[in-house]
C-alpha positions in Angstrom: 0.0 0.0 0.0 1.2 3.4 -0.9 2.4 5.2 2.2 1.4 8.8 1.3 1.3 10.3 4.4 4.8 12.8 6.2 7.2 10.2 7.7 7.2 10.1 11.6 10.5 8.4 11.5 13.9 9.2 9.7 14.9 6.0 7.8 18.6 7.3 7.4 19.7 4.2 5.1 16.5 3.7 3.5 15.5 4.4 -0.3 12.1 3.1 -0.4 9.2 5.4 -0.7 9.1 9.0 -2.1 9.9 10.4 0.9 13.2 9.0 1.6 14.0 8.8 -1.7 13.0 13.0 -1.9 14.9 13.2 1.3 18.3 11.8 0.0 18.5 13.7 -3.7 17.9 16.8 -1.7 20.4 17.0 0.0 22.4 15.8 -2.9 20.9 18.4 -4.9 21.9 21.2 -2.4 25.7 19.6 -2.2 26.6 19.8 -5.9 25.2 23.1 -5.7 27.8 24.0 -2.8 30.3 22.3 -4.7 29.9 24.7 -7.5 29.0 27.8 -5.3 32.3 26.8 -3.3 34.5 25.1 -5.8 36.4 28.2 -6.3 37.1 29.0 -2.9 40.0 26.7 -2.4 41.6 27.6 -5.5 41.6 31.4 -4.5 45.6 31.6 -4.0 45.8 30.7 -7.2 43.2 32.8 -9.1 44.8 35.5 -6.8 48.2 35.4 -8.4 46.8 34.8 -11.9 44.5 37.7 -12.3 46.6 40.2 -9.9 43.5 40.8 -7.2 44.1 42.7 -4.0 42.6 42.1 -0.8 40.3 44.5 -1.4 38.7 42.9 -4.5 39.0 39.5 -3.2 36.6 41.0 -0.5 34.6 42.4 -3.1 34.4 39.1 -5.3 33.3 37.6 -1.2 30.4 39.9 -1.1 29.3 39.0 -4.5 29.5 35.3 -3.9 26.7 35.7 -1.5 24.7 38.5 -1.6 22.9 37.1 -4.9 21.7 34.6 -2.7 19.6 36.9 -0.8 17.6 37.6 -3.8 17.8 34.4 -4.9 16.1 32.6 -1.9 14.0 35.0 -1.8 12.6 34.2 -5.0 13.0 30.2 -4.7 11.0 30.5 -1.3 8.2 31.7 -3.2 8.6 29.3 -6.5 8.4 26.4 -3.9 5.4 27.6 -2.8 3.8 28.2 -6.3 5.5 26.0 -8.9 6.9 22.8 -6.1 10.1 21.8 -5.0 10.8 19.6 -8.0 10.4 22.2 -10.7 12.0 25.0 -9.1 15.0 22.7 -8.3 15.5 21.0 -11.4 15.5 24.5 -13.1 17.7 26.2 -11.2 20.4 23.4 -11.4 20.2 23.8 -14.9 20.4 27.4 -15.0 22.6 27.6 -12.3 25.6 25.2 -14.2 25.4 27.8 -17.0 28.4 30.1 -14.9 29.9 27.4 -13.0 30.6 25.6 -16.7 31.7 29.3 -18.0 33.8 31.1 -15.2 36.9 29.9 -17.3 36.3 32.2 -19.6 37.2 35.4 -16.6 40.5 36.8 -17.6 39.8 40.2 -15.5 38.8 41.0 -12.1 35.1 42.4 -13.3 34.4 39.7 -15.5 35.2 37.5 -12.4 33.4 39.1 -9.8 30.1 38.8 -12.5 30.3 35.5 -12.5 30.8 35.0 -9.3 27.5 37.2 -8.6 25.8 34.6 -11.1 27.3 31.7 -9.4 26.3 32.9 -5.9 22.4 32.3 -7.2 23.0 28.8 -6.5 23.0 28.8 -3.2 19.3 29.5 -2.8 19.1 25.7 -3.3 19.1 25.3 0.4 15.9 26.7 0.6 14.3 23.8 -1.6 15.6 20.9 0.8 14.5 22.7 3.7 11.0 23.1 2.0 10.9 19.6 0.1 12.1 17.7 3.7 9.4 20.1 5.6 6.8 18.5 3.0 8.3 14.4 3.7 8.6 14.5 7.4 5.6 15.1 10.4 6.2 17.7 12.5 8.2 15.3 15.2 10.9 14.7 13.1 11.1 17.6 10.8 13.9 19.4 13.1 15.6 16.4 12.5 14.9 16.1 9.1 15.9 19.1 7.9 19.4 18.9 10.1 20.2 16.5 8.6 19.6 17.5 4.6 21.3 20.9 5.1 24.6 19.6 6.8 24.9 16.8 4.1 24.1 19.6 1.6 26.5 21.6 3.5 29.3 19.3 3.6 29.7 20.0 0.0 31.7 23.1 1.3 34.0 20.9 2.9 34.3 18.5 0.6 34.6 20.8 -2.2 38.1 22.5 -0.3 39.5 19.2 0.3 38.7 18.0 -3.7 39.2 21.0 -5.8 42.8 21.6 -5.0 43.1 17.8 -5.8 41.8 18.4 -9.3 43.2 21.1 -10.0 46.9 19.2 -9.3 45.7 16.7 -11.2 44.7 18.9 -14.5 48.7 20.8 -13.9 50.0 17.0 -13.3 48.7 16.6 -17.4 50.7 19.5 -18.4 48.8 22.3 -18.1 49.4 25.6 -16.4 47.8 26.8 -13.1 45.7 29.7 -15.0 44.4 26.7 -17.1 43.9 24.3 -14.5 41.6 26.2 -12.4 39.5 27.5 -15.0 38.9 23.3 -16.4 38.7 22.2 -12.8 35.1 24.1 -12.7 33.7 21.8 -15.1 33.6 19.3 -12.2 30.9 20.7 -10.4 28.9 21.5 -13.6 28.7 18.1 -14.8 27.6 17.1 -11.1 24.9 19.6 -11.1 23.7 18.6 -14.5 23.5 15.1 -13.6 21.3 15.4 -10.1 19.3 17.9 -12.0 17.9 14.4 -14.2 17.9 12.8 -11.1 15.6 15.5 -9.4 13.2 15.5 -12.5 12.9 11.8 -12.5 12.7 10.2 -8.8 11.4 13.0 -6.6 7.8 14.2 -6.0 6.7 17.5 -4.3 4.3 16.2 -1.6 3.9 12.4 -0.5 0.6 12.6 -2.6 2.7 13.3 -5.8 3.3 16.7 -7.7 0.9 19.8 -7.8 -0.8 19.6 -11.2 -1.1 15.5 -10.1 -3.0 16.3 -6.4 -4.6 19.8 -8.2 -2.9 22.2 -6.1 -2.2 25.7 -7.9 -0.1 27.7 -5.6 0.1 30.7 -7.8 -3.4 31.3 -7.0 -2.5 31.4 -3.8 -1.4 35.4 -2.6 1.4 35.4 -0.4 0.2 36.5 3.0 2.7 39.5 3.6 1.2 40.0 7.3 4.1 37.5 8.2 6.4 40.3 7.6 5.8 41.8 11.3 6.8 38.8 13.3 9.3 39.4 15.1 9.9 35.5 15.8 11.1 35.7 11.4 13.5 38.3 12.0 14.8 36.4 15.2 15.5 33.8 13.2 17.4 35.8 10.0 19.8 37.1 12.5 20.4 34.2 14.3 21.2 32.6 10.4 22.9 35.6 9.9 25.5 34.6 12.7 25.6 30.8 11.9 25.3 30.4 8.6 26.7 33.7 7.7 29.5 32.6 9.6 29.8 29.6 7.7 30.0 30.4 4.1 31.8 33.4 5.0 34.8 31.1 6.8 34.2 28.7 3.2 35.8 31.7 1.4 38.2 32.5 3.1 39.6 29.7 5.2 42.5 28.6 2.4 43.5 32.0 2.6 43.6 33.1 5.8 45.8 29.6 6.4 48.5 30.2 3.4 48.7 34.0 4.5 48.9 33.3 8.3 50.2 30.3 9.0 52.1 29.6 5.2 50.8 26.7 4.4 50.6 24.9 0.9 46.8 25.8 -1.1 46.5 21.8 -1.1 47.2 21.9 3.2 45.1 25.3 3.7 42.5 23.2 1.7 42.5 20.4 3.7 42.0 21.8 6.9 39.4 24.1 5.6 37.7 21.0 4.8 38.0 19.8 7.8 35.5 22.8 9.0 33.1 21.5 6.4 33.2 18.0 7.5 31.5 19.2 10.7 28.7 19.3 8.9 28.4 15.4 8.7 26.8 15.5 12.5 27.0 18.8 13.8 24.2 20.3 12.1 22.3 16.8 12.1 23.2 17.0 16.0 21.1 20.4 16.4 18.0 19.5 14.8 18.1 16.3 16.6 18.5 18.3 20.2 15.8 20.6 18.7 13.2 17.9 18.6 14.2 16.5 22.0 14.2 19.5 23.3 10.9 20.9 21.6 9.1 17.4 22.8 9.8 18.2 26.5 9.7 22.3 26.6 8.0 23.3 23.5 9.1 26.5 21.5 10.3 28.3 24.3 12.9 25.5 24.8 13.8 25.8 21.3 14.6 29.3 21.3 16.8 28.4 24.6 18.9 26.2 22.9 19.4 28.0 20.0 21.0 30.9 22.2 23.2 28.8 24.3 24.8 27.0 21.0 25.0 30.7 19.4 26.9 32.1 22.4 29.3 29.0 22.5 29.9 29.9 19.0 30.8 33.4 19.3 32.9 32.5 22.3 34.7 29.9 20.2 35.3 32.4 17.1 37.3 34.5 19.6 39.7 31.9 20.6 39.9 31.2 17.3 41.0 34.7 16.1 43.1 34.7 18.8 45.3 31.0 18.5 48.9 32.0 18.3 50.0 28.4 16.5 48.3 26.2 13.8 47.5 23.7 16.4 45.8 26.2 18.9 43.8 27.6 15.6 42.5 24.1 14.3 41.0 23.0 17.7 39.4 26.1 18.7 37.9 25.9 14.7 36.5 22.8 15.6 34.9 23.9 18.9 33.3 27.0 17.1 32.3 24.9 14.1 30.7 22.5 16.3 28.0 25.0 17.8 27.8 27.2 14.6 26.5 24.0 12.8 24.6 22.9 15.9 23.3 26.8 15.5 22.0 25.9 11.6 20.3 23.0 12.5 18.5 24.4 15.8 17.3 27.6 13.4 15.9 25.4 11.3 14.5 23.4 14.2 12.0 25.7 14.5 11.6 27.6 11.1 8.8 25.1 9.8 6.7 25.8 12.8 6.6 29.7 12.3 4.1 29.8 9.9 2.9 26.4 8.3 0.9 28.2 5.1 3.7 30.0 4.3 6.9 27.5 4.8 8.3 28.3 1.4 8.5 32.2 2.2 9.7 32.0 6.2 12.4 29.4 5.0 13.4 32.1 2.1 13.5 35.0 4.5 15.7 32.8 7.4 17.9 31.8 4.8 18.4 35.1 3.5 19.2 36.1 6.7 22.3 33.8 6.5 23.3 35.3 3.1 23.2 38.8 4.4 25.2 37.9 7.5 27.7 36.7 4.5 27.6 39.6 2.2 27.8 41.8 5.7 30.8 39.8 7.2 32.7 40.2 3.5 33.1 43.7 4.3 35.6 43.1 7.5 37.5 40.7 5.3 37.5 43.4 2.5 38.7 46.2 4.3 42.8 46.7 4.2 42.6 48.2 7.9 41.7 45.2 9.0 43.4 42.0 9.3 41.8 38.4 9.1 42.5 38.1 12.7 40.1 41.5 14.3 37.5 40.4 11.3 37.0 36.8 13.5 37.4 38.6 16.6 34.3 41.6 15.7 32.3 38.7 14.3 32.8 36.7 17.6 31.1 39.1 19.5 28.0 40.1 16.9 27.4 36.2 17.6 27.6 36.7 21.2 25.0 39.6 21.1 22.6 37.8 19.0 22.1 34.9 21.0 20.9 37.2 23.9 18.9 38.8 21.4 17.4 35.4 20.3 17.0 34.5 24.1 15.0 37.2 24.9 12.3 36.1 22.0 9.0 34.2 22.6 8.9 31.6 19.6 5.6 30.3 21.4 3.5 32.8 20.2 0.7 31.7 17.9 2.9 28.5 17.2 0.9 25.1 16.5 1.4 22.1 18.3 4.9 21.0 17.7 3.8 17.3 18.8 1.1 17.2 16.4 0.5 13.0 15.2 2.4 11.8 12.9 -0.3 11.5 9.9 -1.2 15.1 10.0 -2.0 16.3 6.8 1.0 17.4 4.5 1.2 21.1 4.0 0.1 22.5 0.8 -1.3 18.5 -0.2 -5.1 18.9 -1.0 
């Protein structure tokens, strides 16, 4: 019989059914997508020396490599609602591959920083697996859930600094120069993004009933309900993003740098050990939504927003011994203590994003992740600045953290909030 109802339970090695199935090319879907938003990250040094960039356009070229996103999920938020998950993320994998397979063809600073500005669109593919797990998974395991797709999606940041600089060696090791070699190496994450892209299209659906036009569901008749705008709960939740996530993709940039220029290590080492940030993701974000739930079970919302704060303020704390770690060694453990509760932080935001506003997941999940976006493009501007070293950047952004999670303890996420512990075979939201 055909199991069409949200998932109470997260099958982890499981392919059967639509939902597990949905839940496993999602997050796929979002990490090829941070492969190519990412993939040039690690190579940086590099593209550095070949196009001449200063610290201040390398900042620039930052900024630009997320603040399209904000737009961009935004928008997708929105899409998901009216056209599905599938759809929306099948199209912009395609569209999105489009710069990734032509940023070879940069020879300047400007045309590089547009490209990255189209590549940076990408990213709003988080905001589908949030939206496509919320749609899979009842409301006791949707914290969970959606940990867990986001840090696997995620992890394509660290697995993208760790491979890249191997390709790349691999593409000089057949006799071709470094400005070559970088530019071929983003073909990689193209191809990938091409081939989940057919994947999406062919084994997902966008509820557990099947597809809009198959259940008769026409979102775009649907007007957005704006009124959300003036809860304060949303905007709790951007700047809590801002501060995790933000963090995150922000440290993605500019990790290989800040360990060849500081501690003068090889862009193969410096890409390595960034990685090794972005392999946190393979529990630590997973481990927040988990603690979410558990939490949320016993103590509601209002337990929730507690443990978002306390993992927020462990983060901020860690990002200031982290600035501050006079050796290699002192500077790789406290970036594994602050990477821990950051990505802890990212799953406990989006422990209780689905639960804001339940008609309008698609838009709240676009505005939070926004947030995290802006906290990037915001956060680019310390690293940009040539009055400020890599070292007081970490150390101001240690303490924004620190202030936010007071901020986000002093919010009431109970308000007008449905029963988290509603049964399992609720209806699926949107599903006629």
């Amino acid at each position: 019989m055909l199991n069409n109802k949200p998932l109470d339970k997260l099958r982890i090695f499981s392919l059967k059914g639509i939902q597990m199935r949905t839940f496993h090319i999602t997050w796929l879907m979002f990490f090829v997508c941070f492969f190519g938003w990412f993939g040039l990250a690690p190579l940086m040094p590099t593209i550095r020396a070949d196009l001449g960039l200063s610290k201040s356009q390398i900042g620039n070229i930052i900024i630009a490599s997320v603040s399209s996103t904000i737009i961009a999920r935004l928008i997708i938020g929105r899409l998901c609602d009216t056209w599905g998950p599938r759809k929306t993320a099948v199209r912009l994998l395609i569209f999105g591959s489009i710069p990734v397979f032509l940023v070879g063809l940069a020879h300047d600073y400007t045309t590089f920083l547009i490209f990255r500005l189209a590549i940076g669109t990408i990213g709003a593919s988080f905001v589908i697996t949030q939206f496509h797990t919320s749609m899979m998974f009842a409301p006791n395991i949707k914290g969970t859930a959606n940990a867990v797709t986001g840090g696997w999606g995620n992890l394509g940041g660290g697995i993208t600094n760790m491979v890249m600089p191997l390709i790349f060696a691999a593409i000089v090791g057949m006799g071709y120069s470094a400005g070559i070699s970088w530019r071929l190496a983003m073909i990689v994450p193209g191809l990938m993004m091409i081939g989940v892209a057919i994947l999406y299209h062919k084994y997902t659906k966008d509820t557990p009933n099947g597809n809009y036009d198959e259940i008769g569901y026409n979102g775009a008749k649907r007007k957005t309900d704006w009124k959300i705008l003036k809860d304060w709960r949303i905007w709790a939740l951007m700047m809590a993003y801002a501060m995790c996530f933000g963090m995150e993709i922000t440290f993605d940039n500019v990790a290989s740098l800040h360990f060849v220029d500081t501690y003068h290590l090889s862009q193969s080492s410096a890409g390595l050990w960034a990685g090794v940030f972005g392999l946190m993701n393979l529990f630590a974000r997973a481990l927040g939504g988990f603690v979410s739930d558990r939490v949320g079970a016993k103590q509601g919302m209002r337990g929730k927003g507690i443990l978002l704060a306390l993992v927020l303020v462990a983060e901020g704390f860690g990002l200031l011994l982290f600035a501050g770690a006079p050796s290699l060694g002192l500077a790789i453990a406290a970036m594994l203590g602050f990477a821990l509760f950051l990505k802890m932080a990212n799953g406990a935001t989006y422990g209780i994003v689905p639960f804001i506003n339940q008609e309008n997941v698609g838009l709240v999940s676009g505005i939070v992740g926004a947030g995290g976006n802006l906290g990037g493009m915001l956060f680019g501007f310390l690293f940009k600045s040539e009055n400020i070293s890599y070292e007081q950047a970490f150390t101001y952004i240690g303490y924004a953290v620190i202030a936010t999670g007071f901020i986000v303890l002093l919010t009431r996420f109970s308000k007008q909030t449905a029963n988290i512990s509603v049964p399992a075979h609720a209806k699926p939201v949107l599903a006629d």
